[in-house]
Each structure stands twice: as structure tokens, then as C-alpha cells.
N, C-alpha and C positions, 0 to 999 in steps of 0.2 A: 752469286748465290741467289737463288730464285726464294721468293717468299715463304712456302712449305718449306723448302728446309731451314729458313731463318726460324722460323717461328718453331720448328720442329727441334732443332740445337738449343737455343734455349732454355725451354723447357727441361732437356735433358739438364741445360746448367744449374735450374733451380731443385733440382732433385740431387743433383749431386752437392750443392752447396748446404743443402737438409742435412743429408747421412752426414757429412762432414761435420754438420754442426751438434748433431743431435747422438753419432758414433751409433746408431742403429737405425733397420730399419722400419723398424715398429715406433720408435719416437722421430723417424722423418715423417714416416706415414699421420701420425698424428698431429703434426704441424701445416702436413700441407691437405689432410683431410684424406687420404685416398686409401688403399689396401697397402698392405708390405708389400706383396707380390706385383703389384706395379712398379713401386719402389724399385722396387730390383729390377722388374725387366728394363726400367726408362736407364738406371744407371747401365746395365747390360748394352742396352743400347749406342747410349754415350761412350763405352770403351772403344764399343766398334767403330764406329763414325770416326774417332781420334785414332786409332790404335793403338792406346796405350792403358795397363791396370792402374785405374785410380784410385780404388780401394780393396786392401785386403783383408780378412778377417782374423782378427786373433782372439783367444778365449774369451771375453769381457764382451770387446766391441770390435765394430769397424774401423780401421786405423788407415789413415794416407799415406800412398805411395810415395816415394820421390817424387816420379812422375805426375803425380797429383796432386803436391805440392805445388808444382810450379804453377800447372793448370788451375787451380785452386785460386793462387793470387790474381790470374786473370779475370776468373771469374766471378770472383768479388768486386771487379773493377765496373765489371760488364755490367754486376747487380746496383752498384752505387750510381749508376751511371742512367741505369731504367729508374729508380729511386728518384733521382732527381729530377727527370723527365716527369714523373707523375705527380713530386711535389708540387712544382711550378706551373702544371697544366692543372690539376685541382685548385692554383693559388691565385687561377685567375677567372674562374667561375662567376658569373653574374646573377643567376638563380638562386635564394635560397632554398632551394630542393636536394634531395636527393638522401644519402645515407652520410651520417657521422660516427665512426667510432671513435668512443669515448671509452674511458678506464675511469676508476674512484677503486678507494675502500668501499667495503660493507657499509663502514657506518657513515659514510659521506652520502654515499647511492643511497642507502634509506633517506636520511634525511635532508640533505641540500639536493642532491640530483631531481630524484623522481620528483618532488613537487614540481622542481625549477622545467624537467621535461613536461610537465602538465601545462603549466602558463607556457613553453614554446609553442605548442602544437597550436594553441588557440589563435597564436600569431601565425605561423606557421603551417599550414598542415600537409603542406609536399613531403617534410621533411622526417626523414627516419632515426631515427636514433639506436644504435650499435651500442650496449653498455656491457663492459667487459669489466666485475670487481674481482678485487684482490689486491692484497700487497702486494704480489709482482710487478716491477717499473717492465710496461709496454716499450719497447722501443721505435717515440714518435719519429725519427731519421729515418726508420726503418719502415716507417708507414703502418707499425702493426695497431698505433691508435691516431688520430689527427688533437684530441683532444686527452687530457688528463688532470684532473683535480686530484693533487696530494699533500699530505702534510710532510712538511721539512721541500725546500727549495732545490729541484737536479739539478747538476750541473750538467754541458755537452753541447758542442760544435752546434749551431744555427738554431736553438730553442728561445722562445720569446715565455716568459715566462710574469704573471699580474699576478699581486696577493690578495688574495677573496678577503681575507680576516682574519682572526686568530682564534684557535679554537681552545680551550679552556679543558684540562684532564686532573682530574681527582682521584681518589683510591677509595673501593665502596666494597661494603661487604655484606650479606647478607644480618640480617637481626640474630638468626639462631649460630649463625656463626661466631659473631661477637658477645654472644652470651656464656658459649664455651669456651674461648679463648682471650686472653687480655688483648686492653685494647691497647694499639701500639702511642707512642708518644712521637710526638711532634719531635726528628732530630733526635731522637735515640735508636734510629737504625729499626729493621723490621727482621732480627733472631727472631726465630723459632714461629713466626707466620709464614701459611701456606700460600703463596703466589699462585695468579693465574698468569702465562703472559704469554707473550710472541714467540717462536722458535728461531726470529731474529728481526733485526728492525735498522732501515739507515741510522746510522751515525746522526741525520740533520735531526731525526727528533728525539734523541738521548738529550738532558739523561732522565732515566726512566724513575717512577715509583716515587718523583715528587722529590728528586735527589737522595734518597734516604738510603743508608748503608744493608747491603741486603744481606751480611756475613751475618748466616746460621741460620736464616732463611729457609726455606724447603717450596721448592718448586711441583705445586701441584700437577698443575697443568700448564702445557703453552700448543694454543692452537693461536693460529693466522686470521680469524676471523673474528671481530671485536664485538658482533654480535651474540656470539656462540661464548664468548667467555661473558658477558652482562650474563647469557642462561647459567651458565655454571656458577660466575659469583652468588646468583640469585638463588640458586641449590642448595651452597653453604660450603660449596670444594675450596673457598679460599677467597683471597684479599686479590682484587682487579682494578687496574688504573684505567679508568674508561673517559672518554670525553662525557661531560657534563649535562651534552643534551641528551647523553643516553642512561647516563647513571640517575640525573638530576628525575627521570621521567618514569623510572622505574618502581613501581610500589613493593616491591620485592627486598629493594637494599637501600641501604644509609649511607649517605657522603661518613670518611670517619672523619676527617678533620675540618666540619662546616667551616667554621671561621675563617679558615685558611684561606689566601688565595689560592687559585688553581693556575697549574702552569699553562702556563701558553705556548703554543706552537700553531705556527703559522701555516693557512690552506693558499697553495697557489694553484694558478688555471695555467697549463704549460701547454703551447703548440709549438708548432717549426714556425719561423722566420718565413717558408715559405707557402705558409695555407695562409697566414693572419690577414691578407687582405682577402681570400676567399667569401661569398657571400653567406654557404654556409656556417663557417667558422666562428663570423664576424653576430652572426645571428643568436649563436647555438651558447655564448659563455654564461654559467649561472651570475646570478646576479646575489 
């Protein structure tokens, strides 16, 4: 096989391993950045070159063939295999230059990250920094970040994983809020309070709401971004568990149970086992 077509089959592999993942072509195209209608013609392609259909379409989505099945398992092989190749060749880098992507929460990137990229650069200034927030866990195996500050500890085959600290979450609610509704008791459950929360959250940082029994409850709102609900508790839409450096900073809303401790749950810095001795890597962890 002469180099154009190696590198030309491939490609088809990683476009077909998309739709496959993703069961269209509008959310492969949007993972791998390109139009649908390449999508298609690259998969188009790749039938040819093999001859065989490896995907068909049915009402919802794209679904795989037998035949594409099997091909499928190869070419996951073939993907873990480039994966590995790039972990190990970025893990032995001598430079610290070049680009890191990195993942956080909202309220991590506001407050630990971006400072922590300010004091890099001074040390640093080859170095670019790639910051990708959200709760969505990045898959670092998968290379879609090198680096990840989250709360609650992943588990997963070859991750090296250090604890930054512990972060500290309280339940705050705006002043007008707590003047029209009572305020809840320490251990008597939170009936008949309006929550702000997550539309879902790992298991590692449950349990939520400072453990307090949520039956009768009423769920306000739940967005994903711990930001946007500080704006809405600070509104008056309801009672939000926020960490402390953002609740504690807010002139908008009142810790309700000052006295209380706050819970804890722990930020760790997660890579692969095979960047950690990188020189970017090694450079790049907040401190």
C-alpha cells in the first residue's frame, strides 16, 4: 500500500468511526468539524474501497451493518492503536511549547484555571493553552483533552490522577427570596423549596443539597453551568448549592446555614500515565 492510499483509508476510518458514534451525519460532522456532505461522501468512499455497506439508514439514525460491524471492531483497533502512538510521542516532548488542551467546570476555569493560565504564560510564553468547560468528562485515553481539573475522582485504564484541594459547597439564596419563603432548617429536609440544580451530576460528588432530604421539593431550574445558576439564585428563582468561592463572593446572596460547615469535595488534575512525563504537561498543572 503506497502512502496516499494509507493515509487516504484512514481517514475514511475516522469518519466512519464518527457516524458510528455519533448515528448521524450532522453530529459526525460536528465532532470532526467538517460539512455533512463530506461526511457522506468520505463514508461513500470507504464503502467503495472495501466493498461492502457499512451503514444503513433507518427513521431516527444511521445504524451498522453486519458487515460493519465487524469492520467497526477493526477499526477501533486501528484507532487505539494511532491513540497510542500520539500519546507516547507527545509523552516524550522536551519543550515546554506548543498547545495543551485542557477541560474544567465553569466555576473552576473562572476561578483556579485562568489566573493559574496567567502566572503560566509569564513562565511560559511558547505555550498555548486549549480550554474546553463543561461538565462533560473529555475523554483524556481518547486524547480529546491532555489535561482535566474536576470535582469527584474518574476512574479508567492508564489515568494518573493528583488532588488540587478540596472545595467547599453551601446552599445560598438570594435575600428577596428568603424574605418570601421560610427559611429551611438545618436536617429537616428542603419541602416545598424551589431548587436550582444540575440536569445530572457523577455519583463521585453526591450527595447533593448538603445531604438534606429533597421530598416535596420543587425543582426550579437545572442548567449545567454553576455560573448561570449563582445568576438565577441571585434573581430569586430559588435555593442553589454553589461552591463557596462563588456563593461566599457574591453580594447578591446569603450562605443560609453560615455556621455550617460546608461540604467538601475534592478537585483533582487528571492526565494519561502517558503525557505525565511530557514537558508540557509537567509545566501546565494549576497549582
Amino acid at each position: 500500500m503506497n502512502r496516499a492510499a494509507g493515509t487516504w483509508q484512514w481517514d475514511g476510518v475516522r469518519f466512519f468511526l464518527a457516524v458510528a458514534r455519533a448515528g448521524s451525519l450532522s453530529g459526525a460532522a460536528r465532532v470532526l468539524r467538517v460539512g455533512h456532505v463530506t461526511v457522506g461522501r468520505r463514508i461513500t468512499l470507504l464503502e467503495k474501497r472495501l466493498g461492502v455497506t457499512l451503514l444503513h439508514r433507518t427513521p431516527d439514525e444511521f445504524a451498522v451493518t453486519p458487515a460493519g460491524d465487524a469492520v467497526l471492531r477493526q477499526c477501533i483497533a486501528m484507532e487505539n492503536a494511532a491513540l497510542d502512538l500520539e500519546r507516547v510521542a507527545a509523552g516524550r516532548d522536551s519543550l515546554a511549547a506548543g498547545s495543551i488542551r485542557l477541560t474544567a467546570t465553569e466555576a473552576l476555569a473562572h476561578r483556579v484555571i485562568a489566573p493559574a493560565v496567567a502566572e503560566l504564560r509569564k513562565s511560559y510564553p511558547a505555550l498555548q493553552v486549549d480550554l474546553s468547560v463543561g461538565v462533560r468528562s473529555l475523554d483524556i485515553a481518547r486524547r480529546e483533552a491532555d489535561l482535566a481539573v474536576r470535582v469527584g475522582r474518574p476512574s479508567g485504564p492508564g489515568l494518573v490522577c493528583r488532588k488540587l484541594g478540596d472545595v467547599g459547597y453551601s446552599l445560598y439564596a438570594s435575600r428577596s427570596y428568603l424574605a418570601k419563603h421560610r427559611m429551611p432548617q438545618r436536617g429537616k429536609g428542603l419541602a416545598d423549596c424551589d431548587l436550582i440544580t444540575f440536569t445530572g451530576a457523577p455519583a463521585a460528588t453526591s450527595p447533593f443539597f448538603m445531604n438534606e432530604a429533597l421530598e416535596g421539593a420543587r425543582i426550579a431550574l437545572r442548567c449545567d453551568n454553576a455560573l448561570i445558576q449563582l445568576q438565577a439564585a441571585a434573581n430569586g428563582i430559588g435555593i442553589a448549592e454553589l461552591a463557596c468561592f462563588l456563593g461566599d463572593d457574591s453580594a447578591d446572596l446569603v450562605r443560609i446555614w453560615p455556621d455550617e460547615p460546608p461540604a467538601l469535595r475534592a478537585a483533582w488534575l487528571i492526565t494519561h500515565e502517558d503525557l505525565r512525563r511530557s514537558a508540557r504537561i509537567k509545566a501546565a498543572p494549576p497549582q
